[in-house]
N, C-alpha and C positions, 0 to 999 in steps of 0.2 A: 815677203810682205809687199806688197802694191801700195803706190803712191796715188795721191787723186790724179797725178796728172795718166798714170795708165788707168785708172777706172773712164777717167773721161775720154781717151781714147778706144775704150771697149764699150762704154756706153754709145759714141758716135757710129761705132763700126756694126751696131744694131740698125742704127738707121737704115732704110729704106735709101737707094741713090735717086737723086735727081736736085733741083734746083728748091725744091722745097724744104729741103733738110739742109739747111747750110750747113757749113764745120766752120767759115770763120770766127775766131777767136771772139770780134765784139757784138758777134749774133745772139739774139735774145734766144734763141733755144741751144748755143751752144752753153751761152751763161746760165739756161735753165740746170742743164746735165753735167756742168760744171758745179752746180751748188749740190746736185744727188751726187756726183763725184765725189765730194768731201765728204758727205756721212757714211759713204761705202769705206773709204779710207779711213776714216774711225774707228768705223763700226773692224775691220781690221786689224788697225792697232790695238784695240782694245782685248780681241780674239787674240792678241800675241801676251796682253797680259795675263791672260787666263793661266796662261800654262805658270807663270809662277804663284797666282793666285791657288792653285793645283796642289803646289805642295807647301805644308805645314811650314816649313823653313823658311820658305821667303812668302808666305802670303804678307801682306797688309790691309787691303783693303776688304779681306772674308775672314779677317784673323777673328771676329766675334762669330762668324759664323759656325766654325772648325771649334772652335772653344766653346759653343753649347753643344757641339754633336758631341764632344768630349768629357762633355761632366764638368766644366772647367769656367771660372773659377772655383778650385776647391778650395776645404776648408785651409787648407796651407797659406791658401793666397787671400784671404777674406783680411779684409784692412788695409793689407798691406799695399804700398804704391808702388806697383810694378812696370819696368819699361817695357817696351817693344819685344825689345832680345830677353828678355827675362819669359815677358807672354809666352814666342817663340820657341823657347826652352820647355817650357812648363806641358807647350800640347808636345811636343815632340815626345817626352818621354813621357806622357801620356799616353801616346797613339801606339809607340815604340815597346812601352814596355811588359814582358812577359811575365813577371812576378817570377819569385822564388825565395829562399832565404839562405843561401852562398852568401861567403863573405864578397864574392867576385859581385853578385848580384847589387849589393848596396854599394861598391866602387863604383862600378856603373850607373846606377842610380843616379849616384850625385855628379859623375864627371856626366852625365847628360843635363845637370840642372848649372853645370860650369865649375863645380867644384873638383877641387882635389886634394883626396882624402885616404888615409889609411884604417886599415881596421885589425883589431887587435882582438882574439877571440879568447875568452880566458877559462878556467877549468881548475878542480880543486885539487888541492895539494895530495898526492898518492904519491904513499912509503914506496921505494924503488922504481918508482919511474920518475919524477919529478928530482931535477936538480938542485944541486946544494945552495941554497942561497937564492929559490924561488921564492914567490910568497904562500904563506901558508891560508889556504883558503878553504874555505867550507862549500859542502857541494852544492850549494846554489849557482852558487860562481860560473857552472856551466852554462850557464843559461845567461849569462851577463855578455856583451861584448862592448869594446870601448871603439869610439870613429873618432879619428885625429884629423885635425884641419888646421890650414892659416890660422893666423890668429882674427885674419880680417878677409876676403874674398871681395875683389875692387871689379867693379863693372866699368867702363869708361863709354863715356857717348859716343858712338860709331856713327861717322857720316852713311848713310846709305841703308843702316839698322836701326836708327832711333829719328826717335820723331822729334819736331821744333821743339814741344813742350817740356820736354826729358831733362833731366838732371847731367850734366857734365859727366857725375860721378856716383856710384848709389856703391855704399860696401854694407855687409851683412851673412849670417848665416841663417838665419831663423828659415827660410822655404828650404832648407838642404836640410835642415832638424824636424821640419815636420813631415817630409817626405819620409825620409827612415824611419821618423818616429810610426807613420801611418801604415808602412808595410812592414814594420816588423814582426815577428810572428805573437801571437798573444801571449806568450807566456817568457818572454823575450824581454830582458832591461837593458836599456842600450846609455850608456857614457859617453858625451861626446865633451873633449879634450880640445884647445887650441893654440896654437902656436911652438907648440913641443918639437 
């Protein structure tokens, strides 16, 4: 990345030689190409911001942009007061995520939304295969699973991820419940448990 002071030295080095093109510093055409200096230098830096505007992870300044090409905010997130790093989370494993219904699928899920989470897949009681002192369940049961979590999932305001206006501290699980809830399969009833 180039500073104005080499843009101004590449803008002189355009010049034409002779005594009509000055270079001294308090020359009114050095200070003309001196002020196109600085918006090249800008116009620059700003070219270096791109690149993390680029990706989903660290944009800030095109995070609405990324977040309508995404569907986003969804219904998960409608009310709710979300930070920066939550936004963040929310397209990422949006843009990130493949569907499926593995229970690996919904760990992931939620460890892309910050959570961490166990799941417990449950199934009905059958004579000789089910051990002494399981629970006796009916075959519905198959189709049930339970997701275990903190009792609380704590966000903390990050310098350099959260903006001025941001809360210190935001804890909750409800966008980690409605995410599963949303991809879980339709015929699928999902338990979610916390602090166990």
């Amino acid at each position: 990345m180039m500073d104005k002071s080499a843009y101004l030295d590449q803008l002189q080095q355009l010049l034409p030689p002779g005594a009509a093109w000055p270079r001294e510093p308090a020359a009114t055409l050095t200070r003309l190409l001196a002020a196109m200096a600085d918006g090249l230098a800008d116009a620059d830096g700003r070219a270096g911001d791109l690149i993390d505007e680029d990706d989903p992870r660290t944009t800030l300044e095109m995070l609405a942009d990324w977040e309508r090409v995404a569907g986003l905010p969804d219904k998960c997130a409608a009310g709710a007061a979300v930070t920066i790093q939550q936004r963040r989370a929310a397209l990422t494993a949006a843009l990130t995520a493949r569907g499926g219904q593995s229970r690996q699928y919904f760990i992931d899920l939620a460890a892309t939304l910050g959570y961490a989470v166990t799941i417990v897949e449950h199934g009905p009681f059958q004579a000789g295969l089910s051990a002494a002192g399981a629970p006796v369940s009916a075959e519905q049961w198959r189709f049930v699973f339970t997701v275990a979590a903190p009792a609380a999932t704590v966000r903390d305001f990050r310098a350099g991820l959260s903006a001025a206006d941001e809360p210190l501290r935001t804890w909750g699980n409800k966008p980690m419940e409605c995410a599963i809830t949303a991809d879980k399969p339709a015929h699928a009833y999902v338990i979610f448990t916390y602090g166990g």
